[in-house]
N, C-alpha and C positions, 0 to 999 in steps of 0.2 A: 504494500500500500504506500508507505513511503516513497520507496520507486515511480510509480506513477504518481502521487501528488507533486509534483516537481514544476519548477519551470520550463523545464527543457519540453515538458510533457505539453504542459500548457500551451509553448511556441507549436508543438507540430498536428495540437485536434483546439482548433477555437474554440470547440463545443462544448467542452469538458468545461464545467468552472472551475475558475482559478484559484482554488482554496487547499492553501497546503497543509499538510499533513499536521493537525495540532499533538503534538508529544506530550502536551501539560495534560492533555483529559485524555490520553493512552497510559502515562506513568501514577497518574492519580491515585490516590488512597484512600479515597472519600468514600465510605460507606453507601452501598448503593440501595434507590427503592425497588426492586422487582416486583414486577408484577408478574402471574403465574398460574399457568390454568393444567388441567391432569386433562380435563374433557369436554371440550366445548359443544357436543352433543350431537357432533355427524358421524363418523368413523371413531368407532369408542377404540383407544390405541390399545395395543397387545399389553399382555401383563408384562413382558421385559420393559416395552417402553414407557408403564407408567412406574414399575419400581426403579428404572433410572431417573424418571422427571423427581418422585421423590426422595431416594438419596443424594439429589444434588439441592436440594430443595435444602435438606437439615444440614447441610455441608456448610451451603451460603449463609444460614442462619446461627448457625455457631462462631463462621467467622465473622458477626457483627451485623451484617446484610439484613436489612427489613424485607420481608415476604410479603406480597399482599394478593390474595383472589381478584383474578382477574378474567372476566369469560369475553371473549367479542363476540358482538354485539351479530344476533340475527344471521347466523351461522348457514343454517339451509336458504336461506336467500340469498346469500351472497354467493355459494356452491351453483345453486338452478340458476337464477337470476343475473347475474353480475358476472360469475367467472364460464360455466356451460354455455349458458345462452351469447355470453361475448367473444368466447372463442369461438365458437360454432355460428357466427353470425349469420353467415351463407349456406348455413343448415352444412356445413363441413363439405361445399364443394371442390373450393380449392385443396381441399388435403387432399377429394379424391381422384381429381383432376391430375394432379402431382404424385400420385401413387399408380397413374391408368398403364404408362409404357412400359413400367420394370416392375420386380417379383416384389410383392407382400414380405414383408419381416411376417412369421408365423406370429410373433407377440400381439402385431397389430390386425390380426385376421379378426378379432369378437367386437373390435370397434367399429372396422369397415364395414362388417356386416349390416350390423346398427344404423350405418350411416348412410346403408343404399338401400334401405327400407324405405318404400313410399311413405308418403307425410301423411295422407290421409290414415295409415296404418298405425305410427306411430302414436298419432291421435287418438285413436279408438283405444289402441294400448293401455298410454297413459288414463284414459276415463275410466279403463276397469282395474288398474291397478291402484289407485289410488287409495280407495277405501281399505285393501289389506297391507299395500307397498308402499306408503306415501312420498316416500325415496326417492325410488326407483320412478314413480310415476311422474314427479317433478324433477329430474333428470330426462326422461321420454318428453316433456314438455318442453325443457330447454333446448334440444336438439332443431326444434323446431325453427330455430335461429331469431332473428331479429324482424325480419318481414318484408321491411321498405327502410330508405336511408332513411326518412325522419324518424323513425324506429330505430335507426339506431344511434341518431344524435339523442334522442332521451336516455336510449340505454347506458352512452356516457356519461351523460346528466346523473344519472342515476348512481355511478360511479363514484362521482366526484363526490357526493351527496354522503354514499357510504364511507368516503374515506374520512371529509369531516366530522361524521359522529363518531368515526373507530376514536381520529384523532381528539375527540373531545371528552370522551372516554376516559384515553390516556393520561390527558391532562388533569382531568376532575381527581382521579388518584395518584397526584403528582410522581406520574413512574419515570424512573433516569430507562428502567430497559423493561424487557419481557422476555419468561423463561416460558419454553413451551416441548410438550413430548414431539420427537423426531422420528419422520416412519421409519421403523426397523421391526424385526433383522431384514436382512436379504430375503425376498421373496424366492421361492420356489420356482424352475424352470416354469418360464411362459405363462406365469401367471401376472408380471406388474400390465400387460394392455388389459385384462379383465377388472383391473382393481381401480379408474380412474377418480371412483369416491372419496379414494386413499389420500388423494391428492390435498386431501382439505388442510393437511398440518404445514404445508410449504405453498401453495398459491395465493393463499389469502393475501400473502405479505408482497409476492408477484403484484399483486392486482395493486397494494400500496403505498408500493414503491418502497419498499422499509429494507436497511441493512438487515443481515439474517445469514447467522453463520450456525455451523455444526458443529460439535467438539464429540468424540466419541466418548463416554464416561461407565461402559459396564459391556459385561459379554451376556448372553443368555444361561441361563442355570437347567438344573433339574427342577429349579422346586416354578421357573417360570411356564414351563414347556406343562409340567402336572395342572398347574393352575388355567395355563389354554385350554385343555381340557374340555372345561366348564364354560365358556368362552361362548357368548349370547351377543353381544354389541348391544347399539342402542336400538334399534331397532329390527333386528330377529330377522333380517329378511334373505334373499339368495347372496346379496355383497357381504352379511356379516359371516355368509356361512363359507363363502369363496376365501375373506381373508383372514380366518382362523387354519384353511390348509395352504395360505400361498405362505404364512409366518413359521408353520410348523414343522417338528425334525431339527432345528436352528441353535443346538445347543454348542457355546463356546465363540458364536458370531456374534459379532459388536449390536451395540444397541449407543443412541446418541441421545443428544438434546438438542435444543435447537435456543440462540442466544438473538434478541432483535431486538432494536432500538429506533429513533425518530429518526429522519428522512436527514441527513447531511452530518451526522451522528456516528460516520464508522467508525470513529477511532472509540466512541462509549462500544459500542460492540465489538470489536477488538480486545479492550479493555476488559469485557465481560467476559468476551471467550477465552482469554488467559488468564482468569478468576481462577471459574469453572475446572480448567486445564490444571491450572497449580492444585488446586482444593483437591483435587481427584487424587493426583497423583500422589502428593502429601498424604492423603488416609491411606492409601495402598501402601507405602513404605514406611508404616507404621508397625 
């Protein structure tokens, strides 16, 4: 990071702003506020990655660090709504257009499928799944993309709209960062295109522009793999039953966290993720 906050950097992308690399809030000592969520109520995270969110959770708080509950805000809206329906705006033509002259990755064969389904189909879908799947059926609805361009200057509208409340959120619990669980372990052959639900623990912060690092801080155990087991998610449906077998078998493979902070703020996340990093490693060579 250093490296690229530079002038020299500056002189050869205009684009970048020109803000160098602050050392005083990367070397800081200052006790920090975290905010902190186990499950914000799309994709309930696997039992390794919520006993690493909280081992590192008592870690930060022994070293001084204040903890605070933090859930964002209207979570399956922003999944259908905001990030499906926004990628998908052209109901995913261009991806299939870009996929039509050469071979399919086999990972991405359950998505294309999906996505060359006629709309009238997906419709009708979505209307009966919803009352047992509500998921699943508002997912089948965001495929259906955006509609018309004024559809989709609102859908940005819409955007902007949610990042303001994340950020005012943020603000109201004066957090310096945000600890949050990281999808782990490694999925099982060919199964990450089937899991795009998964995705809720790292796009949300795509969508708002926010720094967002990873530090790996645990492996999987016996007693995590026993505890999958039992493993229902939040809503019991075909996704929670696909990623209790794309997680499992995974014992000895890393499990992370995920470290984020305000929008021109890397060196606080930086900062955070070498917290994190020290605190770990220090208990382990205990």
């Amino acid at each position: 990071m250093k490296a690229l906050l530079c002038e020299d950097m500056f002189s050869l992308d205009p684009t970048v702003p020109p803000l160098l690399f602050n050392e005083q809030e990367y070397l800081s000592s200052k006790p920090l506020r975290i905010g902190y969520y186990e499950n914000e109520g799309y994709q309930l995270p696997s039992p390794s990655m919520r006993r690493a969110l909280r081992e590192v959770k008592d870690l930060l708080e022994r070293a001084g660090h204040t903890l605070v509950p933090f859930t964002p805000p209207r979570i399956s809206y922003v999944m259908h709504e905001l990030l499906m329906r926004g990628v998908l705006a052209d109901r995913g033509e261009t991806l299939l257009r870009n996929l039509k002259e050469g071979p399919t990755d086999p990972c991405l064969r359950s998505q294309t499928i999906v996505y060359n389904v006629p709309q009238i189909i997906k419709n009708f879908l979505s209307f009966l799944l919803k009352p047992v799947y509500p998921r699943m059926a508002g997912a089948l609805s965001a495929l259906s993309g955006v509609g018309s361009v004024s559809d989709l200057w609102r859908q940005h509208t819409d955007v902007e709209e949610y990042c303001f409340e994340f950020m005012s959120e943020w603000r109201k619990q004066d957090l310096d960062v945000l600890l949050s669980p990281m999808l782990g372990p490694a999925f099982n052959f060919r199964y990450c295109g089937k899991l795009t639900c998964a995705l809720n623990f790292t796009m949300i912060y795509n969508l708002l522009n926010l720094p967002a690092g990873v530090v790996p801080v645990s492996t999987v155990t016996d007693a995590d793999e026993e505890e999958l087991k039992h493993y229902k998610g939040n809503f019991g449906d075909f996704w929670d039953r696909v990623f209790k077998k794309a997680v499992s078998g995974a014992q000895g493979l890393p499990v992370a966290v995920q470290c984020i902070s305000l929008p021109w703020r890397d060196e606080v996340c930086l900062r955070f993720m070498r917290e994190v990093e020290q605190l770990v490693r220090d208990h382990r060579n205990k």
